[in-house]
Residue, then its C-alpha position, 0 to 999 in steps of 0.5 A: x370640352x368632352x370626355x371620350x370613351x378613350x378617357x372613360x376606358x383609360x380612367x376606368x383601368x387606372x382605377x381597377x389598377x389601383x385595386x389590385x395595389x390595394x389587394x396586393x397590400x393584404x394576405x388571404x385572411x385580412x381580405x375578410x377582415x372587417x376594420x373596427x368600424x361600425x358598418x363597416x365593408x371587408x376588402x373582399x366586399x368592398x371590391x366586390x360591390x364596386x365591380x359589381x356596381x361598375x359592371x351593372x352600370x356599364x354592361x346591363x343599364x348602357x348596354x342592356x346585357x342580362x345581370x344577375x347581380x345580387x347588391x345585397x349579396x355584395x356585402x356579405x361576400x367573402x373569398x380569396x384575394x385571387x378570386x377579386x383578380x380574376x374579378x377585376x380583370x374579367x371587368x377590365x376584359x369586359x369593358x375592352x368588349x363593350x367599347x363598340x357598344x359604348x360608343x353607339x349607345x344614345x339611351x339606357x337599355x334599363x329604366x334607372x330605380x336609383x335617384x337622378x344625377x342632378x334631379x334629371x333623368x339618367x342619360x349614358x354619359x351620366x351613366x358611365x360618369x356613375x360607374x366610375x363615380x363607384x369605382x374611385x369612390x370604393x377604391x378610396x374606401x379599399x385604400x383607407x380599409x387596407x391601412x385600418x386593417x394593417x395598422x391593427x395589425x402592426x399593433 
C-alpha cells in the first residue's frame, strides 16, 4: 500500500478547507482572542504556526526553498481573518507549485534539528507525513479554540 503525491496534495486541501470553515465561524476581534485556557493559541496564531510548519516542512526541508520562518513569532501573531485567507491559500497555491519537486524529491535539502519519527532519520515521506501530521493535528486545535472562544460568547 503506498500514499501518492495526489493523496498528500488532496488530504492536505481538505484540511486547509477546513480551516477556512474554522475562520469562517468567527468575526475580526475573536480571531485574537485567546480561550480561558492557560497557554493557550488564539486562532490567528494557531493558524498561522500550522501554515508556517506545513510550509517549513514542504517547501524548505523537501525542497530546499529559502524560509524565513520565525516559529517563535508564530505564537505572538495576531491580524485579520482576511489575512489567514490569503495565507492559507497562498500555501494551497504552493503546494500546486511544488508537486514536480515533491515528486522527484529522494532526500531533505536541510539536516532536521527536531526528533526523528520513530527514532530513525527523517526521510521525505516522513517529512510530508509530518507536515500534514501539523496540519490536522492544529486544525483539531482551531475547531476546538473556535467553539471555547463562541461558547463564551453565547454566555
Amino acid at each position: 500500500m503506498v500514499i501518492s503525491l495526489d493523496d498528500f496534495v488532496d488530504f492536505s486541501e481538505r484540511t486547509m478547507d477546513g480551516y477556512l470553515r474554522a475562520l469562517d465561524r468567527l468575526d475580526h476581534e475573536s480571531v485574537n482572542m485567546r480561550p480561558g485556557v492557560a497557554a493557550a493559541s488564539s486562532p490567528f496564531q494557531l493558524t498561522t504556526h500550522a501554515v508556517g510548519a506545513f510550509r517549513w516542512w514542504t517547501a524548505h526541508m523537501v525542497c530546499g526553498h529559502p524560509s524565513d520562518r520565525n516559529r517563535d513569532g508564530e505564537f505572538s501573531a495576531a491580524g485579520t481573518i482576511a489575512e489567514l485567507t490569503t495565507s492559507i491559500e497562498a500555501s494551497r497555491s504552493e503546494l500546486r507549485s511544488l508537486v514536480a519537486e515533491l515528486d522527484t524529491a529522494t532526500e531533505l535539502r536541510f539536516e532536521a534539528h527536531t526528533q526523528t519519527p520513530l527514532g530513525r532519520r527523517w526521510t521525505v515521506g516522513a517529512a510530508l507525513l509530518h507536515a500534514y501530521e501539523e496540519l490536522a493535528q492544529h486544525l483539531g486545535h482551531l475547531e476546538m479554540t473556535v467553539d471555547l472562544l463562541r461558547s463564551t460568547d453565547q454566555d
